[in-house]
GUPAZA-402415 format. One line per 2 residues: number of its first residue (from 1); their letters; for each residue x, z, y of C-alpha. Coordinates in steps of 0.1 Angstrom, whole numbers, plus 5000, padded with zeros to 4 digits. Layout:
% residues N
NUM) a) X:Z:Y | ...;
% end
This chain:
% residues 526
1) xx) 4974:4978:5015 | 4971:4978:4981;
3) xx) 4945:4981:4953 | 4934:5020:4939;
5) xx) 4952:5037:4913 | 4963:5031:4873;
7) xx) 5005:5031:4877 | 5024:5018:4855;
9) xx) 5062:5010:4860 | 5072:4972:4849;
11) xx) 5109:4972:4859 | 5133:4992:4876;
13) xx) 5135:4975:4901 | 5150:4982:4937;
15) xx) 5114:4990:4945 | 5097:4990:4910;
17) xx) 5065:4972:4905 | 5031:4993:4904;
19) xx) 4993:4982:4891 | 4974:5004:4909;
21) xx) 4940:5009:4912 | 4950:5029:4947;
23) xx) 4979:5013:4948 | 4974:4971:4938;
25) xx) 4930:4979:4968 | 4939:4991:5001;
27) xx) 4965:4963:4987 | 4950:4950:5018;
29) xx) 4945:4964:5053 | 4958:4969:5086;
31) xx) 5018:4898:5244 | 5045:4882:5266;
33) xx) 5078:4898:5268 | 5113:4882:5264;
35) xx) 5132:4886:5233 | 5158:4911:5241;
37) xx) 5199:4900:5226 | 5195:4942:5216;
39) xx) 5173:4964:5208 | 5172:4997:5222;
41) xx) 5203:5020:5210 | 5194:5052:5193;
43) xx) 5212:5081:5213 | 5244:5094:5197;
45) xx) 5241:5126:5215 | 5219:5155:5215;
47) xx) 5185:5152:5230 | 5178:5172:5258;
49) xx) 5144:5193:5263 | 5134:5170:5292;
51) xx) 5108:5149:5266 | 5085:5175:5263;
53) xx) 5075:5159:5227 | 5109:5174:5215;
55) xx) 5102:5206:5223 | 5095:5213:5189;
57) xx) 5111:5238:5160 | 5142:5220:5141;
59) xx) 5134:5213:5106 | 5151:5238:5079;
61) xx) 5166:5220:5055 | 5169:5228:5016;
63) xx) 5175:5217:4979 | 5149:5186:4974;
65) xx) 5144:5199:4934 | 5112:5226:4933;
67) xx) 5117:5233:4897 | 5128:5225:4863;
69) xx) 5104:5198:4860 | 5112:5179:4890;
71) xx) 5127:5150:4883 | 5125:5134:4917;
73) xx) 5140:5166:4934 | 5166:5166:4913;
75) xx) 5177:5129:4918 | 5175:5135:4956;
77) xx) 5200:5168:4955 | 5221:5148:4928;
79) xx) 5225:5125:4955 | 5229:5144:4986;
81) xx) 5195:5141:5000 | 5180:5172:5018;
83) xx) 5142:5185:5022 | 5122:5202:5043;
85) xx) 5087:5205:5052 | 5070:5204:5086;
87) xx) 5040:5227:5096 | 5018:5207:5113;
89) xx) 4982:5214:5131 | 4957:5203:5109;
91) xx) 4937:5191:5138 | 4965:5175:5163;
93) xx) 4931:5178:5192 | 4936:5219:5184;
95) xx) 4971:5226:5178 | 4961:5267:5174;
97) xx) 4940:5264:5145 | 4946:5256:5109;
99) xx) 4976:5241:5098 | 4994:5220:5068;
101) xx) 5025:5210:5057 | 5043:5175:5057;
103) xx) 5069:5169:5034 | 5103:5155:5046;
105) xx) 5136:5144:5028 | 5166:5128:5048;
107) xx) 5198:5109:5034 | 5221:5114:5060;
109) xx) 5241:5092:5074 | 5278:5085:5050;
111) xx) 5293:5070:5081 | 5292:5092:5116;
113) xx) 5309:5076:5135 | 5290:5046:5135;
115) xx) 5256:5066:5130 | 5228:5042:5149;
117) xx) 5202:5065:5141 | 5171:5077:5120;
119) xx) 5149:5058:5099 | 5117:5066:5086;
121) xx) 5099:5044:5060 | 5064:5042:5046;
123) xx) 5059:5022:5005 | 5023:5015:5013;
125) xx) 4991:5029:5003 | 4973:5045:5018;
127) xx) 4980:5077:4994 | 5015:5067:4988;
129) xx) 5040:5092:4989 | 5077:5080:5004;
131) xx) 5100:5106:4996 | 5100:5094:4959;
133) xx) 5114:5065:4975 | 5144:5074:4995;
135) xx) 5170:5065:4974 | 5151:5029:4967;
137) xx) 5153:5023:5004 | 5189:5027:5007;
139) xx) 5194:5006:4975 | 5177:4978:4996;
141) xx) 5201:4982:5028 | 5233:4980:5010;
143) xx) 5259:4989:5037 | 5238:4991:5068;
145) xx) 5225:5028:5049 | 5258:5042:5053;
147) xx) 5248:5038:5092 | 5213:5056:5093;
149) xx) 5197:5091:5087 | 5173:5077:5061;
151) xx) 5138:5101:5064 | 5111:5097:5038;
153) xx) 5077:5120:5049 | 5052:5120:5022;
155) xx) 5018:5115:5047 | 4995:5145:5051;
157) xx) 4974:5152:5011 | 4998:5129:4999;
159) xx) 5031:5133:4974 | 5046:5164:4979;
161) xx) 5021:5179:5000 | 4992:5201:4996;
163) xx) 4970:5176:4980 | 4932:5164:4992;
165) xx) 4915:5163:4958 | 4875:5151:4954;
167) xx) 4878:5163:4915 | 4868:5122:4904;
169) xx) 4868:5116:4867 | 4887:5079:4881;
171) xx) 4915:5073:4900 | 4897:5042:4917;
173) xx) 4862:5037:4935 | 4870:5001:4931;
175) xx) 4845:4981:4907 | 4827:4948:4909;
177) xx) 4789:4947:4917 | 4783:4924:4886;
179) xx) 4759:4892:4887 | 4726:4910:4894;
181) xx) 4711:4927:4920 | 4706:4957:4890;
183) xx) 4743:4958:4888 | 4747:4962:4926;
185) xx) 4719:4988:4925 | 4741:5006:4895;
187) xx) 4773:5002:4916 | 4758:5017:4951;
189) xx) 4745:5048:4929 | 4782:5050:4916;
191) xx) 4797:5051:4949 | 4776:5076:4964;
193) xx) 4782:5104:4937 | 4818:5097:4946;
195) xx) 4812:5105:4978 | 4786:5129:4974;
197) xx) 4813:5150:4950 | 4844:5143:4977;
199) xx) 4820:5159:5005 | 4813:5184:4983;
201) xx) 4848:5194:4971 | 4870:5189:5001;
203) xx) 4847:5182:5030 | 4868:5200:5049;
205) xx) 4896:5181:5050 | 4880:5144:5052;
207) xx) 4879:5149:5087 | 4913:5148:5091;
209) xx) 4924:5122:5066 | 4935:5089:5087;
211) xx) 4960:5069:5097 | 4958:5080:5134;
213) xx) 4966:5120:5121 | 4994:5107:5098;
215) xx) 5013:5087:5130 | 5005:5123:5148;
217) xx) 5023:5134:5121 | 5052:5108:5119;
219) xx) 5060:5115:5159 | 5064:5157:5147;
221) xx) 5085:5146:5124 | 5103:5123:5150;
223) xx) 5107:5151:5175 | 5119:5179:5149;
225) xx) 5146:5157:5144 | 5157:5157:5180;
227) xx) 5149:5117:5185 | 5138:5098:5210;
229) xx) 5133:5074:5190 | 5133:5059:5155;
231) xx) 5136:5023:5133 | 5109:5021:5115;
233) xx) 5104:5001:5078 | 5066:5000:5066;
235) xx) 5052:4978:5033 | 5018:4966:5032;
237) xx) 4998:5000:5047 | 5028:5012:5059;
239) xx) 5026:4979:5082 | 4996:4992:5094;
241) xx) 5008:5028:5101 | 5037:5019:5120;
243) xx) 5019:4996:5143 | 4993:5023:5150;
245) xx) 5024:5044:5153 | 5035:5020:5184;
247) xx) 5000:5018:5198 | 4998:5057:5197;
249) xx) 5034:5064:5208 | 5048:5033:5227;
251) xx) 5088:5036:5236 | 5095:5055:5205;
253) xx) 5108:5033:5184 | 5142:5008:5184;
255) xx) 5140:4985:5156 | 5113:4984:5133;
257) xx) 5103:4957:5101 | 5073:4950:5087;
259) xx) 5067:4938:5053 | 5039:4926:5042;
261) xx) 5020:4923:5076 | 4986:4940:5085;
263) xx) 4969:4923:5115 | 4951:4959:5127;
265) xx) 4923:4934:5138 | 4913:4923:5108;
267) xx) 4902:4956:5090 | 4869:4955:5097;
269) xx) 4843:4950:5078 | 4861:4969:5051;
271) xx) 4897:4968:5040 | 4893:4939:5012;
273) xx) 4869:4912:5035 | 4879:4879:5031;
275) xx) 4909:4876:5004 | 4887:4859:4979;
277) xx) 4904:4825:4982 | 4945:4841:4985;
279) xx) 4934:4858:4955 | 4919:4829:4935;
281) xx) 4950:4810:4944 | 4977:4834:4936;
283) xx) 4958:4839:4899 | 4958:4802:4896;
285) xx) 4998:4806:4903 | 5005:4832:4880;
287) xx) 4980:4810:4847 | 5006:4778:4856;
289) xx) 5028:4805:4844 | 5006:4822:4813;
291) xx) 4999:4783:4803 | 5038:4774:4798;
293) xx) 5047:4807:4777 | 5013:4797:4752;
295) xx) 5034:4799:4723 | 5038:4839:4728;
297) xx) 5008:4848:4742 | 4977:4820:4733;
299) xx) 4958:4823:4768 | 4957:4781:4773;
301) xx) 4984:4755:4774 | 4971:4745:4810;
303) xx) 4960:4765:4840 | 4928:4756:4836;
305) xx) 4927:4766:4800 | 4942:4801:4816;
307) xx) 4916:4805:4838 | 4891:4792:4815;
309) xx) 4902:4823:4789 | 4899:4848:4817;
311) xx) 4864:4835:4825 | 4856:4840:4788;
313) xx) 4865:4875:4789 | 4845:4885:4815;
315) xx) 4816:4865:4800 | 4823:4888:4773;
317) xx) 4823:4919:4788 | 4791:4912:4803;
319) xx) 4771:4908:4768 | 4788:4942:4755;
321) xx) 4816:4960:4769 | 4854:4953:4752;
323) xx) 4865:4981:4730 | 4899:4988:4738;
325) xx) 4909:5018:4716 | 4887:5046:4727;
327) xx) 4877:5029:4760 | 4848:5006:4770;
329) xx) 4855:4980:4799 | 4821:4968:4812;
331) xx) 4815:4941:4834 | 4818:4962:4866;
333) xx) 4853:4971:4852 | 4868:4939:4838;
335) xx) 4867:4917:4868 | 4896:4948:4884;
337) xx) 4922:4931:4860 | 4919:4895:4879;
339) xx) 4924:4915:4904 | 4950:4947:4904;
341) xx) 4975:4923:4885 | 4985:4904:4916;
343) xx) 5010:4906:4939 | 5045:4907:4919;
345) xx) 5049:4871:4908 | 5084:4879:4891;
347) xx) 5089:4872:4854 | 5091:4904:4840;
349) xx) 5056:4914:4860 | 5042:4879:4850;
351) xx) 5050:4887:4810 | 5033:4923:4812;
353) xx) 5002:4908:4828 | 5000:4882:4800;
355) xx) 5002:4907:4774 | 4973:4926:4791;
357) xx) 4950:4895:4788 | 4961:4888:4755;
359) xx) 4945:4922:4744 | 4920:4916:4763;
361) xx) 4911:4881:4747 | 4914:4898:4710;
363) xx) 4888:4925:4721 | 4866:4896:4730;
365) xx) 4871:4873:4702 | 4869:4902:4677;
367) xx) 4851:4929:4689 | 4881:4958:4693;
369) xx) 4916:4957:4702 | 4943:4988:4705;
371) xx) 4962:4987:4738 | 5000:4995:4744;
373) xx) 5011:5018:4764 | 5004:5001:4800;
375) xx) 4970:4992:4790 | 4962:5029:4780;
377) xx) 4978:5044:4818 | 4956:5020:4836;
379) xx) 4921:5021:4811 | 4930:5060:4813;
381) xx) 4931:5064:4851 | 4901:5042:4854;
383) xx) 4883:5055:4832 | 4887:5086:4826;
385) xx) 4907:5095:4856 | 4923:5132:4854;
387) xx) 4907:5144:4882 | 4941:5137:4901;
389) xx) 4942:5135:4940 | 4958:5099:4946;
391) xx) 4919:5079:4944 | 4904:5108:4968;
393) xx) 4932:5108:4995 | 4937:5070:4994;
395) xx) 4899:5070:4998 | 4895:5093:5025;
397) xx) 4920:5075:5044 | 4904:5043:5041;
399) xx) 4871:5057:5051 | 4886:5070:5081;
401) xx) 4904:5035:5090 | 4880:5011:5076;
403) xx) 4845:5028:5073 | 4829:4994:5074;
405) xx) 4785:4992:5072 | 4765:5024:5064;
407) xx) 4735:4994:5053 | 4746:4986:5017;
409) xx) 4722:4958:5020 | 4755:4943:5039;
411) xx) 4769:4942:5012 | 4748:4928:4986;
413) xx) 4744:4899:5014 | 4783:4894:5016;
415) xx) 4780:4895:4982 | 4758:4869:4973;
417) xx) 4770:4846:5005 | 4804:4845:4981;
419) xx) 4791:4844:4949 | 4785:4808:4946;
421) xx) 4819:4798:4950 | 4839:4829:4940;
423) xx) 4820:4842:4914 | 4849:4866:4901;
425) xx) 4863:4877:4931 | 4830:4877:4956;
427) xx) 4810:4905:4936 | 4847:4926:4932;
429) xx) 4857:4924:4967 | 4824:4928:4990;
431) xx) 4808:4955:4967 | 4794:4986:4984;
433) xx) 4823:5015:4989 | 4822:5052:4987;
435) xx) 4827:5049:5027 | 4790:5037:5032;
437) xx) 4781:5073:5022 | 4814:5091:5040;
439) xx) 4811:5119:5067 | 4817:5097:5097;
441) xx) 4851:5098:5113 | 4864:5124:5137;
443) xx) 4873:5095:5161 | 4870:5057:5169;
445) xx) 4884:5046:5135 | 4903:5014:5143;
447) xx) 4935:5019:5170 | 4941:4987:5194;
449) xx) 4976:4975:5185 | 4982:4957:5221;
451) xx) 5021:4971:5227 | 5042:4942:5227;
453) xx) 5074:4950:5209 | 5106:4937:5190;
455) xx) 5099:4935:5154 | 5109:4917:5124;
457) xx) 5082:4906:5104 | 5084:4895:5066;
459) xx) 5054:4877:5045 | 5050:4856:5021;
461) xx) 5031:4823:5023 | 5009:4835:4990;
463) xx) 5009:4871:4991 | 4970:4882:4975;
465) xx) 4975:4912:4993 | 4977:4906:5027;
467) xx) 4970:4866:5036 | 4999:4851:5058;
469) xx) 4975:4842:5082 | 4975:4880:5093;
471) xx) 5013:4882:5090 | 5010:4850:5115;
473) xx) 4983:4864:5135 | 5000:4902:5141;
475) xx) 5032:4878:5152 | 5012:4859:5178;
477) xx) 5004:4893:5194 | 5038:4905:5196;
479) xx) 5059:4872:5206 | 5091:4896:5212;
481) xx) 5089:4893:5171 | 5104:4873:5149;
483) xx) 5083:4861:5114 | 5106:4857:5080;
485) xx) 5083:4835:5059 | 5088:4832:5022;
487) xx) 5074:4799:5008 | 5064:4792:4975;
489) xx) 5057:4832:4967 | 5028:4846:4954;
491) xx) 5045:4882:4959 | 5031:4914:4982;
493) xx) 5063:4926:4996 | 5096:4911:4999;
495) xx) 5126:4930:5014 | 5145:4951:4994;
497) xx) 5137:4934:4953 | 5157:4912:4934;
499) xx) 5129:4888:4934 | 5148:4857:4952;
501) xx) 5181:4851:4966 | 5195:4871:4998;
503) xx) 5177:4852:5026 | 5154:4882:5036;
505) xx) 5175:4912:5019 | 5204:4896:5046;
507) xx) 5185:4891:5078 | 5163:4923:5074;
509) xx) 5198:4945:5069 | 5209:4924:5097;
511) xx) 5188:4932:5123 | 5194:4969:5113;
513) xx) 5225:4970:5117 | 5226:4948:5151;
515) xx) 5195:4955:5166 | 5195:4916:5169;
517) xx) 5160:4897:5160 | 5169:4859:5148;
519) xx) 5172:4837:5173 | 5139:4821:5156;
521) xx) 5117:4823:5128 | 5130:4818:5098;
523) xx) 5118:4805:5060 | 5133:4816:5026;
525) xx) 5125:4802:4996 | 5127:4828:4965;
% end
């Protein structure tokens, strides 16, 4: 998954780089059959009403744009995309109740007659909506697009949809616990007002709020289309929600990738546990680059000397929090900068990073600083928040997933077990959650992903996100799948960026347009 919320676009990229806090902490989440020459063909003819999951109302299409101020609608009709939305129970266990509505957009297919079939996509998350994404994901398949029915569906609260919204004043539960067991104390008080004020405000749909209801969800969508079964492309969360998607609903899907690879075993104790070290390293990476562009932006002419600056800012923040224009970083906040900034390892993202610290530094040397426009979107959404619904639903979905220990005091232990040797990242990434004080899930959170199936897996060897080991892991499990490994990258997220040369871009578009895994694993170097 990736981290909560502050967005700020770095490039326009084929997929354009976020920092989110709620979208750089999920950053993290989520067998013996031979390898078939195909995979299973989409049908090219009308289903018939014999799969009793098709029985289901077609979707009525429309114009994407809602209104004037649309600017995603209107670059979806401009390019031929249509919309619809879904009505869908509320509670799949009590399809008469209450209902909502899911989102859809679709980019049909430009060639026909050599339509393979529909596929649906998920950007990551949780909280993510796709449909701003469509046209990105075509971008990334070049030719193969022309081939597929391309469906974006925003997941239930999320993007287009009727919003789950806890009223926060911060986009982001996410803070460090600090270096005292005051600060922790401070911290688990935080975390339960959040809570306390999501129960409070939309209690009623918390329930409801999981990755389980949002594959529900995905196979609707599946059977209002009238197929048997889709391809399936899913980043970081989206990992994670297409292999509960397989687990929930085996034989539904023909070819499916996975970027950025969840092992579904691994979520538990909560969604961040044990990514201290993949984090310390891939900071290290990106100071090797801050040290060699000293001239411009004076954070160290080593790594060390990097590191040794960030570590003096947080030192700082401690004895008085940095004034950053009208905002005040603390020590619970600061440490989320290490952290949120990782995961694009690409020059441009690398430069904007370094120009964060080096504001930073000057409110720490001097006293105040005045941030730029990137700095003020993330302080802003961190801070200040504007009581938007991206930190509630990414939260409630998360403590639906991942609810990890109701005992803080597990915490604090985890906590202090790390402290000693990762004294910025232990504190950040075992503190206490909003989900120790969450209404306890409708159902058994975490879903048993034991469904052999082909799949094409993609990871990189440093990616802070989600640790290879996972992506290596989830592969073991499912040996009909084939593992794209990307060495020497520090990035969360591979297919479909400009980030290396065409190793992955090729043999992901590949397989899409074969159905034909590699004959083995393969390795790309960016």
């Amino acid at each position: 998954m990736q981290p909560p919320a502050a967005m700020a676009t770095v490039s326009d990229m084929t997929f354009t780089f976020r920092v989110r806090f709620g979208r750089a902490v999920a950053a993290a989440l989520l067998a013996m059959a031979a390898l078939p020459t195909t995979a299973v063909a989409v049908p090219q003819t009308p289903t018939t009403p014999t799969d009793p999951s098709l029985d289901h109302r077609p979707l009525a299409w429309k114009t994407c744009a809602r209104g004037p101020d649309d600017d995603t609608g209107k670059a979806l009709d401009t390019a031929g995309a249509q919309c619809a939305d879904l009505t869908v129970p509320l509670d799949h266990a009590t399809p008469g109740g209450r209902t909502i509505g899911i989102a859809v957009a679709r980019l049909r297919a430009a060639d026909p007659a050599h339509r393979i079939g529909t596929l649906l996509y998920n950007m990551g998350g949780p909280g993510d909506p796709a449909i701003e994404s469509l046209l990105s994901v075509g971008a990334a398949m070049g030719e193969t697009a022309r081939r597929y029915d391309i469906v974006g569906v925003d997941p239930r609260f999320t993007g287009r949809n009727t919003p789950l919204n806890c009223g926060w004043r911060t986009e982001t539960y996410f803070r460090s616990a600090g270096s005292d067991r005051a600060g922790f104390e401070r911290m688990r008080d935080f975390e339960r007002g959040l809570a306390e004020q999501c129960r409070d405000r939309a209690g009623a749909l918390l329930p409801y709020a999981s990755t389980r209801n949002a594959a529900r969800d995905m196979d609707a969508v599946r059977a209002a289309l009238g197929e048997r079964r889709i391809s399936y492309y899913g980043v970081s969360y989206g990992t994670y929600l297409g292999e509960v998607y397989t687990a929930m609903f085996p034989g539904r899907t023909d070819r499916v990738v996975l970027d950025g690879v969840h092992d579904p075993s691994r979520l538990a104790p909560w969604a961040e546990y044990g990514t201290e070290q993949v984090n310390e390293d891939a900071l290290r990476h990106w100071a090797g680059w801050a040290a060699a562009h000293d001239r411009t932006y004076g954070l160290g002419a080593t790594a060390d000397a990097v590191l040794a600056t960030l570590d003096g800012i947080q030192s700082a923040a401690v004895r008085r929090p940095l004034a950053i224009g009208p905002y005040r970083v603390d020590r619970h906040v600061a440490p989320l900068f290490d952290y949120a900034v990782l995961g694009d390892d690409t020059e441009e993202g690398d430069a904007l990073i370094a120009g964060v610290f080096r504001t930073l530094k000057q409110a720490a040397d001097t006293g105040h600083a005045e941030p730029d426009a990137f700095l003020t979107a993330f302080l802003a959404a961190t801070l200040t928040g504007d009581g938007s619904a991206y930190g509630s639903t990414q939260t409630a979905y998360l403590c639906a997933d991942t609810p990890g220990p109701r005992d803080t005091e597990v915490h604090w232990r985890a906590i202090e077990r790390t402290r000693a040797r990762h004294p910025l990242f232990g504190p950040l990434l075992n503190n206490v959650t909003p989900c120790s004080f969450w209404p306890r899930p409708e159902e058994r959170p975490v879903t048993t992903v034991h469904n052999n199936i082909p799949a094409l897996m993609v990871n990189a060897t440093g990616d802070p996100r989600v640790p290879y080991s996972e992506a290596r892991q989830m592969h073991a499990r499912w040996p009909a799948s084939r593992l794209v490994t990307v060495t020497g990258s520090y990035r969360h997220g591979v297919y479909g960026t400009d980030y290396g040369d065409t190793c992955v871009n090729d043999t992901v578009n590949a397989y899409l347009a074969t159905g034909r895994l590699p004959a083995a694993d393969l390795t790309c170097s960016p």
